[in-house]
C-alpha positions in Angstrom: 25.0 -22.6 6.5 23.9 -19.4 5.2 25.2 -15.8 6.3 23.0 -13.5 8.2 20.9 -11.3 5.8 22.3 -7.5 5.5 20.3 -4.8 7.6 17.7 -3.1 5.8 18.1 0.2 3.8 17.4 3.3 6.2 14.2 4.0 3.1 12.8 0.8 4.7 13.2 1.5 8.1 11.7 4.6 8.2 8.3 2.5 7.2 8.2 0.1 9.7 10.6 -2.8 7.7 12.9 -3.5 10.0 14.0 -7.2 8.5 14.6 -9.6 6.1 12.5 -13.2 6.0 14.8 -14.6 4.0 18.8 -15.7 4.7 19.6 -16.2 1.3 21.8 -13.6 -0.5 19.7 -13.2 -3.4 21.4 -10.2 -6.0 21.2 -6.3 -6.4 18.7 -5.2 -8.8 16.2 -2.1 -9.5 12.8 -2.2 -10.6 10.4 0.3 -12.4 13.9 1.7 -14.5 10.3 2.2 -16.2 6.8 1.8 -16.4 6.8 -0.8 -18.5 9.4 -3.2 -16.7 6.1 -3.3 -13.8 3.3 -4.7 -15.2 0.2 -5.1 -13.0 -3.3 -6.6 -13.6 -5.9 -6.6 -11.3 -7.9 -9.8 -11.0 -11.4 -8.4 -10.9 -14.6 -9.7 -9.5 -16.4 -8.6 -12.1 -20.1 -6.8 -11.6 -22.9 -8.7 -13.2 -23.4 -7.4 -16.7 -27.3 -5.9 -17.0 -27.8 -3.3 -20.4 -30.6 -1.4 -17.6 -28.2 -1.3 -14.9 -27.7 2.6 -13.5 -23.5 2.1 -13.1 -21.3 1.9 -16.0 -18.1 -0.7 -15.4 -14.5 0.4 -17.4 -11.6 -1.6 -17.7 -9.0 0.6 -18.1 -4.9 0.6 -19.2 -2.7 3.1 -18.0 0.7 4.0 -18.2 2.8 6.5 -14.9 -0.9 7.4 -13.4 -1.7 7.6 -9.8 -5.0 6.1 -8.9 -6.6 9.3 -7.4 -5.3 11.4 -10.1 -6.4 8.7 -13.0 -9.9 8.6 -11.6 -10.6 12.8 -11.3 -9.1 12.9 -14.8 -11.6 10.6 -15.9 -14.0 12.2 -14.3 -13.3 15.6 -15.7 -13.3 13.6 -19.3 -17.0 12.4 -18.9 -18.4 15.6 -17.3 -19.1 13.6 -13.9 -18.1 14.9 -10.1 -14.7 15.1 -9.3 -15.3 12.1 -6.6 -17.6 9.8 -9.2 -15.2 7.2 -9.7 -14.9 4.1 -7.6 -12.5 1.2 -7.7 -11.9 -2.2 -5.9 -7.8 -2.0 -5.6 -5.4 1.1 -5.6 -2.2 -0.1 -8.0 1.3 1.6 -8.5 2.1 4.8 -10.2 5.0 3.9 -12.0 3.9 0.5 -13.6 1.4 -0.5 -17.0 -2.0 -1.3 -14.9 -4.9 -2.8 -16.0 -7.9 -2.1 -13.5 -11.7 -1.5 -12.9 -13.2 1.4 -12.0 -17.2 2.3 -12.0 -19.5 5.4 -12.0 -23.4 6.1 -12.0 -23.9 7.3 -15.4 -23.8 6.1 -19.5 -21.2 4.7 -20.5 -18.5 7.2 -22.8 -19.1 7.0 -26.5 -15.9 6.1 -27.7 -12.0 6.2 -26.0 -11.1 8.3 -23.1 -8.8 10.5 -24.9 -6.2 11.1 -21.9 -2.7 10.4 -22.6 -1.0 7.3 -21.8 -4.8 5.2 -20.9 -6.7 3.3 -23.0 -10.2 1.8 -22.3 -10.4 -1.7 -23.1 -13.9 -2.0 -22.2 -17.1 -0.3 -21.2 -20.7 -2.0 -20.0 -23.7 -1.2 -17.8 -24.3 -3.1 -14.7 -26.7 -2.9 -11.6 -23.7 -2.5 -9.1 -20.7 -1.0 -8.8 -17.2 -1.1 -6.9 -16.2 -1.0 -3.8 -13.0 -1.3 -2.2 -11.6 -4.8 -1.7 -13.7 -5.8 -4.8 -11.3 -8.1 -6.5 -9.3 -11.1 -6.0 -5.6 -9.9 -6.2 -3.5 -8.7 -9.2 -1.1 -10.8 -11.5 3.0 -9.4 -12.2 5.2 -9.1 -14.7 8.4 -7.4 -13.5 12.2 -7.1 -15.1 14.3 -6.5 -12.7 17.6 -5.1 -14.0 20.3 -6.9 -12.1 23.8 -5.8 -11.0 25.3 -9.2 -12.0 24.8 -10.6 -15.0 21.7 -12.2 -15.3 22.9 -16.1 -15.9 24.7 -15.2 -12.5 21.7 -13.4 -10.7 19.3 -16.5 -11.8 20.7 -19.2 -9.5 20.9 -16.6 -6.7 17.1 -15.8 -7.2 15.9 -19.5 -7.4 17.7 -20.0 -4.1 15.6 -17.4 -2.6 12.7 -18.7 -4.4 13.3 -22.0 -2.9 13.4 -20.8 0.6 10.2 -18.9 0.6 8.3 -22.3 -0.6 10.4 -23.6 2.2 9.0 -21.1 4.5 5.3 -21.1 3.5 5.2 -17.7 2.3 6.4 -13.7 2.9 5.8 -11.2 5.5 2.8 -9.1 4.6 4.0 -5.8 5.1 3.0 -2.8 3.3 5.3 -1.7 0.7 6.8 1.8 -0.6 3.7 2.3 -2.5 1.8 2.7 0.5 3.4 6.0 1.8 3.7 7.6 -1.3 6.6 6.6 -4.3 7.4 9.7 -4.9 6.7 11.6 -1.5 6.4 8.6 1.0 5.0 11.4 3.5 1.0 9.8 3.1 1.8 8.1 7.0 3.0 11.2 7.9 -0.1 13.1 7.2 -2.3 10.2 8.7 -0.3 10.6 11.9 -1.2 14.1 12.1 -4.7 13.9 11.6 -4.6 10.7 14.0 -3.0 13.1 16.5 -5.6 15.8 15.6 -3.4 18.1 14.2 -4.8 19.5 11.1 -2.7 21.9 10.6 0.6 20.0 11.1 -1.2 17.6 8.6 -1.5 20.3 6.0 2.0 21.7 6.5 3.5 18.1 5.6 1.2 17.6 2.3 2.1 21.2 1.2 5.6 21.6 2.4 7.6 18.4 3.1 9.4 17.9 0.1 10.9 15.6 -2.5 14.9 15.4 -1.2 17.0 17.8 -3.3 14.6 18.0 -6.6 14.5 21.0 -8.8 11.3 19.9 -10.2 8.8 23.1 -10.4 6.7 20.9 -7.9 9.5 20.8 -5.4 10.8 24.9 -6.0 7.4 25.6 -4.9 7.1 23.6 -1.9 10.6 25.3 -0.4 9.3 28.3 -1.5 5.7 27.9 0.3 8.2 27.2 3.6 9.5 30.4 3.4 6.6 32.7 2.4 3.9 31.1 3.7 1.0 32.8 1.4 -1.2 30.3 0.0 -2.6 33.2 -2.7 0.8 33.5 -3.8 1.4 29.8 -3.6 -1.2 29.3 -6.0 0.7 31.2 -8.8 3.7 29.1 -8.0 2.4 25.6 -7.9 2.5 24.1 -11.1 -1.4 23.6 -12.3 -0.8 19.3 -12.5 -0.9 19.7 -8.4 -4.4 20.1 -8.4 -4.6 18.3 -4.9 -1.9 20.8 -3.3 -3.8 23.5 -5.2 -7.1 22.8 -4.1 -5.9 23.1 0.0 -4.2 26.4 -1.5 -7.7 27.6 -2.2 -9.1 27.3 0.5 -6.4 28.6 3.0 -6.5 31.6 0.6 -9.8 32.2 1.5 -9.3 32.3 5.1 -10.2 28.4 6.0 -8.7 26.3 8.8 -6.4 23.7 8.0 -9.4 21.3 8.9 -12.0 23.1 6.7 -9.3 23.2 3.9 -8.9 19.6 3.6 -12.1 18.5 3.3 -10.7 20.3 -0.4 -9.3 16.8 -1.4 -11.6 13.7 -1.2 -12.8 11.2 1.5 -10.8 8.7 -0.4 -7.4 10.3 -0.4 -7.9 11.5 3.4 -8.7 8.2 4.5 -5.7 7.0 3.0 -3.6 9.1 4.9 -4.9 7.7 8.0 -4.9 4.1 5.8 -1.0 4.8 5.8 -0.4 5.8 9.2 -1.9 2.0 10.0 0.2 0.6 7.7 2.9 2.2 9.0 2.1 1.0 12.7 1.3 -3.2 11.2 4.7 -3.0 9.7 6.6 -2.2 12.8 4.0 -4.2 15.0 5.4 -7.6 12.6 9.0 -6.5 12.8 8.8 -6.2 16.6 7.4 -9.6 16.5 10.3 -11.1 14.2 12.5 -9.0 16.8 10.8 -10.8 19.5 11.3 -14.5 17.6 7.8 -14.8 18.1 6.3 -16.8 14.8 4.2 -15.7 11.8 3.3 -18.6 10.3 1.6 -20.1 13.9 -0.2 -18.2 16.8 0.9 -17.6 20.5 -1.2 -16.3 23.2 -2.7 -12.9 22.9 -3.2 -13.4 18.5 -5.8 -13.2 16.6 -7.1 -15.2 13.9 -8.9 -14.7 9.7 -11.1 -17.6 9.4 -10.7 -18.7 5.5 -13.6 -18.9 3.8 -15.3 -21.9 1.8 -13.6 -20.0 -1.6 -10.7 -19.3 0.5 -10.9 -15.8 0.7 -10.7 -14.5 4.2 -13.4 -13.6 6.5 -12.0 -10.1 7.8 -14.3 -9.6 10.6 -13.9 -10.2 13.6 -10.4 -11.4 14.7 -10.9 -14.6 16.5 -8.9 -14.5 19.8 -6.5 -16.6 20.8 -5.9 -17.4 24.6 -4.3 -20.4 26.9 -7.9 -22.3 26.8 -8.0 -22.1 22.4 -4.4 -22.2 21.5 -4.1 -25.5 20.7 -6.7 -25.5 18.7 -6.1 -22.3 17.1 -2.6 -24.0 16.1 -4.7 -27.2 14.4 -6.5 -24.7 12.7 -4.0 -22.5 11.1 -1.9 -25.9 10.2 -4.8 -27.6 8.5 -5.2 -24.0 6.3 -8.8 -22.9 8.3 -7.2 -19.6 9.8 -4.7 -17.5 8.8 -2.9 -15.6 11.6 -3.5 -11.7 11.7 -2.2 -8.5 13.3 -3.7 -5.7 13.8 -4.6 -2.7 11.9 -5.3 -0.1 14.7 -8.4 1.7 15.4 -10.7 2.8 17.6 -12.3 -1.0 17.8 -9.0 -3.0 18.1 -9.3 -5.3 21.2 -7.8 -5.0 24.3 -3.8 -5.8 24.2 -3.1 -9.0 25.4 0.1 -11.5 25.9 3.0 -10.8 24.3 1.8 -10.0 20.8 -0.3 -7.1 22.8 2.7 -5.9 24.9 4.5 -5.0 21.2 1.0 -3.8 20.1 1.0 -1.0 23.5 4.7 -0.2 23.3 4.5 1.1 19.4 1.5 3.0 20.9 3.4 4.3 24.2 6.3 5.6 21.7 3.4 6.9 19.0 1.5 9.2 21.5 -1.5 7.8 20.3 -4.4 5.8 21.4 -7.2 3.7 20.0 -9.9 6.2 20.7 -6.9 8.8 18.3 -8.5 6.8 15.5 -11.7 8.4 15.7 -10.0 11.3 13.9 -11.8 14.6 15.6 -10.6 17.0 13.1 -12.3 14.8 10.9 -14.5 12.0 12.1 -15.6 11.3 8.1 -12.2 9.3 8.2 -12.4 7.9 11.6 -10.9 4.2 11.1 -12.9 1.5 13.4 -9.7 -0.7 12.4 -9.3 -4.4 11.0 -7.2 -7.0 11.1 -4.6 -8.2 8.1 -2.5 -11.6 7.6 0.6 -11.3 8.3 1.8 -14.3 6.2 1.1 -14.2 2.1 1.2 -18.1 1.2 3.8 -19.0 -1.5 3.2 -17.8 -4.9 4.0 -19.9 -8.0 6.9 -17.4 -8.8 8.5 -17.8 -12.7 11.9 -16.7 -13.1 13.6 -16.0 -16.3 17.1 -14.6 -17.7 15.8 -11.9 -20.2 18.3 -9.3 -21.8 19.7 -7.0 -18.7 18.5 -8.6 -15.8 15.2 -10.8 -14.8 11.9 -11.6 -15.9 9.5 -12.7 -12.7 5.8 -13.8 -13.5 3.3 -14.5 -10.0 0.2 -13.7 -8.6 -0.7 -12.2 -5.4 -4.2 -11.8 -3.3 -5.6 -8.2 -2.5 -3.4 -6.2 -0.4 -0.1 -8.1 -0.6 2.6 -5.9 -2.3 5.0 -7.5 -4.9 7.7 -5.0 -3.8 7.5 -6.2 -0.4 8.3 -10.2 -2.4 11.2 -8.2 -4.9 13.2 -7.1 -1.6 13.3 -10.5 -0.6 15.6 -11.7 -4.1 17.1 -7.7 -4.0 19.1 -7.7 -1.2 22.2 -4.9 -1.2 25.7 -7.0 -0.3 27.3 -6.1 2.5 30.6 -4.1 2.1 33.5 -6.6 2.4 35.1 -6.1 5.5 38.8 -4.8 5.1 41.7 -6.2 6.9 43.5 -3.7 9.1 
């Protein structure tokens, strides 16, 4: 019989992850030692090629970029708005990352001449992206292992071989959801879900990255003590053009609310994008907690009908109650519904059985309400909420000794986070217990 899986790192639990699926060992490891040890490719639904179309379609490789920063830079490269740029699927900073983004306009002349990208294609279409356009993204991680990788391997299939077991992971938002190198992005949403602007500014500007000396970080401390955004903006480096740009206008006399509508819809609304995520990950550890199932529904769930090309039909939930349970159960077993939990907002139904007791205790301890979700200090973000699986099927995972640790190859739909699948093989060892 296996041992109980260790308790989760205290960097875990601060987002929500308050468990482990799996009770097999697995082996310490890190991953992203660098960018190219995470290799991520986005599996795109492509736009319709048409040489009249107004939006031009770029497949892009980059190297340490974050999304919103990748897309302004661009931007600033072709002369367009600063907000031009769309995309279907946000990806990791530190990782290679193939993607899609599009833009009304001609497409460039020739590369895009930023560091560390390279445009692998360019073409005109009739419709652009939107968020959610794409299927999922394929991996290619090495994780660099404590033990030696022919002992690490066995440990890793074992945990493999469980998850098929199982039917799948949790699917919980990982790191890269709250910012990898400031997770603070939930902490902002949860400020402006609260309607505090100002508290919402004061953690983008201030909070800081642990004991860094980084010019960044010296300014941030710095910031805390002086409090003069003019002066601030001699201080923060010019790469923090978002920090910068809230800088301005507080320098100008603007309200915290007024000065973030500096930075883009985009990035505000995933603050309050976090702050969700934040709230689903404790909402499915609370139900693990509870023993209540993922992989079947109880009374009070709610239901993704799959679609005929077995993508999932987001909206609505479908409820489940005493008079639909068992067929809600024959449904999810024969692979016609997925089971969901919530992603709050000011739509989210009424609480209901036990699922919905978790649901209003997270809120209770929060301070928050569904109608919080209509943002006031600004309603341009206001989240009507959603529902998200909380199971991610099995993945075909490959596994392979390479030279310091291990190769894994798989693919994942939209929205499931191969970190949150890593943690499952990574797990820290318990410290032996000493005999007294």
């Amino acid at each position: 019989m296996s041992s109980p899986a260790p308790s989760p790192p205290p960097s875990d639990r601060a987002l929500g992850i308050d468990f482990y699926w799996t009770r097999s060992p697995g082996a310490p490891g890190r991953i992203k030692r660098s960018a190219q040890d995470f290799e991520v490719s986005e599996i795109s639904a492509y736009p319709t090629p048409d040489p009249a179309g107004p939006q031009t379609i770029l497949r892009v490789e980059s190297e340490n970029w974050e999304q919103h920063e990748l897309a302004e830079a661009i931007a600033r490269r072709l002369r367009l708005a600063p907000h031009a740029l769309q995309w279907a699927g946000t990806k990791d900073r530190r990782a290679v990352s193939t993607r899609l983004f599009s833009y009304l306009g001609p497409p460039p002349d020739g590369d895009l001449g930023l560091p560390r990208v390279r445009l692998l294609e360019a073409y005109r279409a009739r419709e652009g992206l939107s968020l959610g356009h794409h299927y999922g993204n394929t991996f290619a991680i090495r994780v660099e292992t404590d033990d030696a990788p022919a002992d690490a391997l066995p440990q890793y299939l074992e945990v493999r071989e469980e998850i098929e077991r199982k039917g799948g992971f949790p699917n919980l938002f990982g790191p890269q959801r709250f910012g990898e190198v400031r997770p603070i992005t939930h902490e902002v949403g949860r400020a402006l879900v609260r309607g505090d602007a100002g508290r919402a500014v004061e953690i983008y500007l201030v909070e800081n990255e642990a004991a860094s000396s980084t010019p960044g970080a010296q300014a941030r401390r710095a910031y805390a003590d002086h409090r003069d955004p003019a002066r601030a903006l001699r201080e923060f480096p010019p790469a923090y053009r978002f920090e910068r740009a809230l800088l301005e206008r507080l320098a100008r006399g603007d309200p915290a609310d007024r000065a973030l509508r500096a930075l883009s819809r985009e990035l505000r609304l995933l603050f309050v994008h976090a702050y969700q995520s934040l709230l689903f990950n404790r909402w499915v550890s609370r139900r693990v907690a509870r023993g209540l199932p993922l992989d079947r529904p109880v009374e009070g769930d709610h239901l993704l009908r799959v679609g005929r090309d077995g993508t999932l039909v987001s909206h609505p939930g479908v409820p489940v109650g005493p008079d639909n349970l068992g067929e809600a159960t024959r449904w999810v077993d024969q692979g016609g519904a997925r089971l969901a939990g919530p992603l709050l907002g000011y739509a989210t139904p009424p609480s209901l059985g036990v699922p919905g007791e978790i649901l209003e205790e997270i809120l209770r301890e929060e301070g928050v309400t569904r109608e919080s979700f209509r943002v006031f200090p600004a309603p341009e973000v206001a989240s009507a909420g959603a529902f998200r699986p909380v199971l991610v099927p099995s993945p075909a995972i490959a596994l392979q000794a390479v030279e310091g640790g291990i190769r894994f190859g798989f693919s994942l739909p939209k929205g499931a986070y191969a970190t949150v699948l890593l943690r499952e093989f990574l797990k820290p060892r318990e410290p032996a217990c000493q005999s007294t």
